[in-house]
Every structure is written in C-alpha cells, then in structure tokens.
N, C-alpha and C positions, 0 to 999 in steps of 0.2 A: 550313390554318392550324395544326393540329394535330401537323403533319409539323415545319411550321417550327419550331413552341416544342420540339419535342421534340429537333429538332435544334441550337437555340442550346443549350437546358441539358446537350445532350452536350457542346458545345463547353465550353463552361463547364466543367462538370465536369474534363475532361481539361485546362483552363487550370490550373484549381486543383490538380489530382495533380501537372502538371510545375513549380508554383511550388513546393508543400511539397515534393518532391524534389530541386530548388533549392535552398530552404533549409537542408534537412538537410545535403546536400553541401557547403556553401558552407563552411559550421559542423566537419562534419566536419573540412574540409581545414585550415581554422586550428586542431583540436585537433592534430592530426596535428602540424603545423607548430610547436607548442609558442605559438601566439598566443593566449592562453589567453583574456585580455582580448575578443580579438573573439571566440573559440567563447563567451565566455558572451553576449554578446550575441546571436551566433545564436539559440545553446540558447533564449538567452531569447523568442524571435523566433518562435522553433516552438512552445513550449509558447502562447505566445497565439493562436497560430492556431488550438489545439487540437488540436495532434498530443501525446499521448504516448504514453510508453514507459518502459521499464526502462533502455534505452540512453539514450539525451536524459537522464534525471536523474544517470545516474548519467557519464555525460561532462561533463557540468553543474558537478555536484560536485567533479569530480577538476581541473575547472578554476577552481573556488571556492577550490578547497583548494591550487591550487600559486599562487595570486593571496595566500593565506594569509588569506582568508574563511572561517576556519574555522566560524563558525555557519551560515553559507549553504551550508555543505559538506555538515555534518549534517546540517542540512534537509532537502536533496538527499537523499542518501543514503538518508535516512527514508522520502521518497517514492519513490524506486526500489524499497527494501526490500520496502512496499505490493503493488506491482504485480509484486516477484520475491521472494517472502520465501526460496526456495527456493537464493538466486545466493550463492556462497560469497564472490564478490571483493566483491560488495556488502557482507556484513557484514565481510570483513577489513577494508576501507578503512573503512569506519563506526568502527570502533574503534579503530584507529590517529588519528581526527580526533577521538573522543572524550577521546582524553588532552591536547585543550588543554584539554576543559571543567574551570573551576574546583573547583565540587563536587561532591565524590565520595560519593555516594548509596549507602548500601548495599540493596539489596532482599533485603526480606522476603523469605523463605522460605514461598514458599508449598507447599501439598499436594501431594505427589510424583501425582496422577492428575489432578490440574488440569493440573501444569507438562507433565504425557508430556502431556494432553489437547492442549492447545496447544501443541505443539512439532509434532503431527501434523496439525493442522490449518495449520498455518506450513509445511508442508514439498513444500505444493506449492501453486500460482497457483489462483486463481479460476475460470478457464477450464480448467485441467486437471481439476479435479474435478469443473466441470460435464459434460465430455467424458467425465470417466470414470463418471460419474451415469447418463449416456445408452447407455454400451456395457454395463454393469452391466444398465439397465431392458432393451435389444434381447435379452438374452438369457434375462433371466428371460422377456420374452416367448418366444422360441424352446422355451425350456426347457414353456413353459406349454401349447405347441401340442404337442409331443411326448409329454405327461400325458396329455392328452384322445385324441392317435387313436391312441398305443402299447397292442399287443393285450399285450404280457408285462406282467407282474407286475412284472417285478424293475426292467423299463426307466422304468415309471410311479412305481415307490418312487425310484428314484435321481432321475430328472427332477422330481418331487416335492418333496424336499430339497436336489436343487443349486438349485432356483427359490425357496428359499425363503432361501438363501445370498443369492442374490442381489438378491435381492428388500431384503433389511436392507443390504447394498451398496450399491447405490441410494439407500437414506434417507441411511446416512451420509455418503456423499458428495456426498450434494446438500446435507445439512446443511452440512457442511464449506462446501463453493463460496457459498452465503448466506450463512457468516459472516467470511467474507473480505469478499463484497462489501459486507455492514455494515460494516466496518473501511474500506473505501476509501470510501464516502459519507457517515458517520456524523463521519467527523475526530473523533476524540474524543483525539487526543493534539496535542501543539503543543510547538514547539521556544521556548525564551527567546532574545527577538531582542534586550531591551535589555544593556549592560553589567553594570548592577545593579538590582533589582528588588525592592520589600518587599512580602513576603506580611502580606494581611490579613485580621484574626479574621473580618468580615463585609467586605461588598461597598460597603466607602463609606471616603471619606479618613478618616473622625473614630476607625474601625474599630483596634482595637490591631496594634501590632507585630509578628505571631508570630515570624518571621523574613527572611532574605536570602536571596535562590535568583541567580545570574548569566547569561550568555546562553550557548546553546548546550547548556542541560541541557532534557529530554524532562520532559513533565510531560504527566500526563493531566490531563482534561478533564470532571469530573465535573457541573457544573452552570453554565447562566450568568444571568445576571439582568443585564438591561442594558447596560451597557458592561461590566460585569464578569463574571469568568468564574471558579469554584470551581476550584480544582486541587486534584490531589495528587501526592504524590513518591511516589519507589518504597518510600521507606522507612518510609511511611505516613501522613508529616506533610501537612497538608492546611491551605488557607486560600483569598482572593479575591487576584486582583489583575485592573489592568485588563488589556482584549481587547488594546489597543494594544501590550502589552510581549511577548504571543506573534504565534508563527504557525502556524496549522494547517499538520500534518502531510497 
C-alpha cells in the first residue's frame, strides 16, 4: 500500500513539474512573439501557481510596460528587483517606467555609511549570501582544525587570524541574507495603484488633507491600523491612506 501512495505522489509530482514548464513556455513563446496581452496572462498564470522568479516579473513587466500599464510595470519590476537587486536591466527598465510617474519625490539624503551600508547589502540576492555564509563558516571550520593539530607556531598564528576573518565573514553575510529575506516577507514598501490618492493626517476619512501622492509612485510602509496603512515618501512627508489604493511590493 505504501509502494502505491508513494508512487501516485511521484506521478503527481512529475504531472505538476511538466504543467508549470508548460506554463512558462507557453508564456514565454507569446513574449517572444510580441503577444504581450497573452504573456501577461501566462505570467500571470505562473505566479498563481506559485512559481516565482526574477524572469517571470520581470517579463511580466516588460509586457505591462509595452501594453503601456505603466504602474503594473513598476510593480513588477519592484518585485523582480526583491528577488535580483543585484540585475542591471532590472533597474535600467525600472527607470525608464519611472518617468511616467507623475511625482517627482526628491530623497533625502541620507548618511553616506547607511546609503554604502545598503547598497552592499543590495548587491547581491538572498541566496548568494546565504551560500556565501556557509563557504565563509566551512572554512573557518577548516581553518579551526588546522589551529588545534598544527605542531608550528607560525601555521597555528596564521590559521588563528585567517579563522577569525572568517569567522566575522560569516556574521556578516548571514546578516546580509536575513535582511534581504526581511525585505522579501516583511512587504514593507507598496507601489500607488490608484490615479489619485489623498494622504491623511490620521487613519480615518474625517482626518485632514496633508496632501496628493498618484499611482505608480513607491511609498513605504511604516504602520497600518485597519484598512489603513501609515506611509511615507522618500522625501520624508508622511500620512494614512487606505490599504485599497496600494499594492505591496
């Protein structure tokens, strides 16, 4: 009996790998094809299945973007970025799609060891610095076994301090790979899906005016209380509006 379940869920399994490579390919072919209309539907087709990727959003996009969905484009792009912050064509097209958005935000200037901070922390995926986490710790071990049975002197100081390189190697790059992965499950930024949008002082319609934000401008995510969600701009201005008029990134 055991035999058998184990062989329908192989069966299974292998149904479902040749459907999603199905999918993809189907999707592909109408990108290829300039059918943009049907690749977004694929694309769209895959991502519910729960396949993603840095390829799917960002074919996604570029099919958003010549359909001239230019906030669905961003979107896209944003969640490509996520999962490849590291891909150049990903941000060139992001900002080429950026110049439909109406306003133009200046960002604060923040502290030149924050902005390197996170620009090196952006400079490579989740996965690569978990990899590079793990080859960093295999060798500080290595490092660690040749301390304890090296008879010289000089081999035990050098293995010594190259394990303790690596060893701070290790943190920080497993740091890094956590704070990526915070950034990909946390959603803490969100793209404006409406036309126009009024920010307000507090979380409630009776709440003052502060100002107008439009669709396709990046807005963080700083608090939400009920249907409403706190943002702020890059330029520091901050207020509520409702969850409905974004979309997590």
């Amino acid at each position: 009996m055991k035999r058998i379940i184990n062989t329908i869920l192989a069966i299974l399994f292998t149904v479902a790998v040749f459907a999603q490579g199905d999918l993809i390919q189907k999707a592909n072919d109408h990108y290829t094809k300039e059918e943009f209309r049907q690749a977004i539907d694929g694309y769209n087709q895959i991502l519910m299945a729960g396949i993603e990727s840095p390829e799917v959003y960002f074919n996604l996009a570029n099919s958003y973007y010549k359909t001239k969905q230019y906030t669905l484009a961003i979107l896209n792009y944003e969640r490509a970025k996520l999962l490849a912050p590291d891909d150049e064509d990903i941000d060139f097209n992001l900002q080429i799609a950026n110049q439909h958005v109406v306003d133009s935000i200046q960002e604060l200037p923040g502290i030149f060891f924050v902005r390197w901070w996170n620009s090196l922390v952006n400079s490579r995926t989740t996965d690569t610095w978990a990899v590079l986490s793990i080859i960093a710790f295999l060798l500080f071990l290595s490092l660690l076994g040749v301390y304890f049975f090296a008879r010289s002197g000089d081999i035990k100081r050098v293995s010594f301090w190259a394990g303790c390189i690596f060893i701070i190697l290790t943190i920080f790059c497993w740091s890094f790979a956590a704070q990526q992965k915070s950034r990909l499950v946390n959603h803490s930024y969100g793209i404006v899906m409406q036309p126009t949008v009024t920010v307000k002082s507090s979380p409630s319609e009776k709440g003052t005016n502060l100002f107008v934000i439009h669709e396709g401008l990046k807005i963080r995510i700083t608090d939400q209380l009920g249907e409403w969600v706190e943002i702020r701009l890059a330029d520091g201005n901050k207020g509520w509006l409702l969850t409905e008029s974004i979309e997590k990134i």
